[in-house]
C-alpha positions as CSV (number, residue, x, y, z in Angstrom):
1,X,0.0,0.0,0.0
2,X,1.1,3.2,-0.8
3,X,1.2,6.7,1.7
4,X,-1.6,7.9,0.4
5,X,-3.6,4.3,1.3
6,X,-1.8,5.2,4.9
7,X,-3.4,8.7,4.6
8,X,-6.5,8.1,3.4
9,X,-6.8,5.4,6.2
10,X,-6.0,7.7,9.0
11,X,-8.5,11.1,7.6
12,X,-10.8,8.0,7.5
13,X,-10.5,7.2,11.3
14,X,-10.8,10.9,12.0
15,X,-13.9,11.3,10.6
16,X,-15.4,8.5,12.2
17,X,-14.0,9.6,15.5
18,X,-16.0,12.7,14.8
19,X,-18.7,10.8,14.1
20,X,-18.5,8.4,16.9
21,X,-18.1,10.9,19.4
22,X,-21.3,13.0,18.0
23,X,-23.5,9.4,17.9
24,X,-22.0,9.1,21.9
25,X,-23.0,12.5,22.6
26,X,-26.3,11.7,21.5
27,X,-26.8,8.7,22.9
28,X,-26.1,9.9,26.4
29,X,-28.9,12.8,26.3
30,X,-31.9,11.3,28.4
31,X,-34.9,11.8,26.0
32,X,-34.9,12.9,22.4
33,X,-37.8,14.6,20.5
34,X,-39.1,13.5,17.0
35,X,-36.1,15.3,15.2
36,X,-33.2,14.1,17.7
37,X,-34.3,10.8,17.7
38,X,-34.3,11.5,13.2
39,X,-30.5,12.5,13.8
40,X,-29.8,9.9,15.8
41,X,-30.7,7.2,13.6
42,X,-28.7,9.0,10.8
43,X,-25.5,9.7,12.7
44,X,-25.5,5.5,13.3
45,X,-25.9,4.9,9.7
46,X,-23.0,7.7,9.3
47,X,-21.2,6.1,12.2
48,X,-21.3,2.7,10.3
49,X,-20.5,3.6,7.3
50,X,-17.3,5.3,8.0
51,X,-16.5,2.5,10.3
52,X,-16.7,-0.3,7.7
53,X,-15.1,1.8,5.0
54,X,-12.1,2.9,7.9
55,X,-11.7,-1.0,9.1
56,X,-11.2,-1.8,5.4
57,X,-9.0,0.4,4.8
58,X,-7.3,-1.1,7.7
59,X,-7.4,-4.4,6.8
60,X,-6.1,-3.3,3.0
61,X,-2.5,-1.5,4.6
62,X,-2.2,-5.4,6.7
63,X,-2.6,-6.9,3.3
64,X,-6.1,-8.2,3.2
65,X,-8.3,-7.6,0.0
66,X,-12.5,-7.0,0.7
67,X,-15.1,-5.0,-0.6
68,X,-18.8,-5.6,1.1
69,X,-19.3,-4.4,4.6
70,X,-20.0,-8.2,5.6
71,X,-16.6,-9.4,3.6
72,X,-15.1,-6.5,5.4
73,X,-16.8,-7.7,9.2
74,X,-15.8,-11.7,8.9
75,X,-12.7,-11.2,7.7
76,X,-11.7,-8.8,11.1
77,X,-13.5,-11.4,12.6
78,X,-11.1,-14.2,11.3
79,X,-7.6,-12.2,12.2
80,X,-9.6,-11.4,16.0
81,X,-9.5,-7.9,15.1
82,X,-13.1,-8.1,16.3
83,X,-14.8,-9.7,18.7
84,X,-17.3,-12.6,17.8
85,X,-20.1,-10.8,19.6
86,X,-19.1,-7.4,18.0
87,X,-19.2,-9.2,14.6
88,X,-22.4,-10.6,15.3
89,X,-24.1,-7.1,16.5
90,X,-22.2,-5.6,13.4
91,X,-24.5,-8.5,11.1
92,X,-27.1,-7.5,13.1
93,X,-27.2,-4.3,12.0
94,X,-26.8,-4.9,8.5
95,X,-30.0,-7.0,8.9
96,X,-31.6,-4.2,9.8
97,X,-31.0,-1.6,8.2
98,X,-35.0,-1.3,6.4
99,X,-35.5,-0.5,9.9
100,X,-33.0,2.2,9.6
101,X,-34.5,3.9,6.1
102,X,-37.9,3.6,7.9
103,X,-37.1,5.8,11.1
104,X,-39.8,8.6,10.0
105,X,-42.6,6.3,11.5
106,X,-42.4,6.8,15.3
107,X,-42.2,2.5,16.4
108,X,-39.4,1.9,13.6
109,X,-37.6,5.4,15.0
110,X,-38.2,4.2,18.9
111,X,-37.1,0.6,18.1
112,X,-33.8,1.7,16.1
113,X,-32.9,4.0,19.3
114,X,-33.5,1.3,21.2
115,X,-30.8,-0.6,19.4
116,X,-28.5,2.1,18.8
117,X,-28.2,2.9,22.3
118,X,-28.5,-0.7,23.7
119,X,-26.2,-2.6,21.1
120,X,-24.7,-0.3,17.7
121,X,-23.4,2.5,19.5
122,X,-21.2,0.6,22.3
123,X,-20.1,-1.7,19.9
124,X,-19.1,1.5,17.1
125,X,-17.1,2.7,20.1
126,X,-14.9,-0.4,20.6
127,X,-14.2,-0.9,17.2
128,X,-13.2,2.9,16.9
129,X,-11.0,2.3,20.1
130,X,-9.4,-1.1,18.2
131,X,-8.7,1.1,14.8
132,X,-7.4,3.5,17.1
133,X,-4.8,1.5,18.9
134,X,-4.0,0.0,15.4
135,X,-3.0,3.4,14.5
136,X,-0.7,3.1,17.9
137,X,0.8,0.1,17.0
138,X,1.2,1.2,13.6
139,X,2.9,4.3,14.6
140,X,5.4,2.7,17.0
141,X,6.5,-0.2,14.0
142,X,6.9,2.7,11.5
C-alpha cells in the first residue's frame, strides 16, 4: 500500500471519530424529540459507514483484499480484530437496516434507538478504540 492508502486510512479514522463521538454524545442525552431521535438514527448509519469503510482500509495497509461491509466484518472477525459478539451485533445491523431507512414512523424510530443505544453504538465505540490502537501500533513499528 502506498502513503496515500496510509493517509487516506487515518482522515478516514478521524472522521469517524467525529462521528463516533457525536453518535456518543447523542446517545447519552436522556430523552430525544421526533427530530433528535431523526438525527440519531442517521448519525449511526453515518457512524457505520465510515467504520466499515475505515476498518477496510485497515485491513487493505495489513494486506487483506474486501469490498462488502459483511466481507469487510468476517474477515476482522477471522484475524480477531473483532470480537465474535461485536461481529455478530455488526451482522445485526446490517440485517436491519430497512429499519434504519424507515425511522420517520415513530415504532421503527423508537425501536432503532433502542438498538442504537443498547447494542450499535457501544459496539461502534470499541471498534473505533481497536482502529485506534492500530494506528498506535502502527505508529510505533513505522
Amino acid at each position: 500500500m502506498s502513503g496515500t492508502d496510509e493517509i487516506r486510512w487515518q482522515q478516514r479514522l478521524e472522521n469517524f471519530g467525529k462521528v463516533q463521538a457525536r453518535l456518543e454524545d447523542a446517545c447519552g442525552k436522556p430523552e430525544r424529540s421526533f427530530l433528535e431521535r431523526a438525527g440519531l438514527v442517521r448519525y449511526a448509519g453515518l457512524a457505520f459507514d465510515l467504520a466499515w469503510k475505515t476498518l477496510r482500509d485497515f485491513l487493505a495497509l495489513e494486506g487483506h483484499s474486501t469490498k462488502s461491509p459483511r466481507e469487510v466484518v468476517r474477515q476482522a472477525l477471522e484475524i480477531s480484530y473483532l470480537a465474535r459478539q461485536d461481529a455478530e451485533i455488526w451482522l445485526g445491523y446490517l440485517g436491519s437496516r430497512d429499519l434504519f431507512s424507515r425511522a420517520y414512523i415513530e415504532m421503527e424510530a423508537l425501536e432503532a434507538e433502542r438498538l442504537i443505544i443498547r447494542d450499535y453504538q457501544p459496539m461502534l465505540r470499541r471498534v473505533f478504540d481497536s482502529l485506534e490502537a492500530g494506528k498506535v501500533a502502527k505508529q510505533i513499528q513505522g
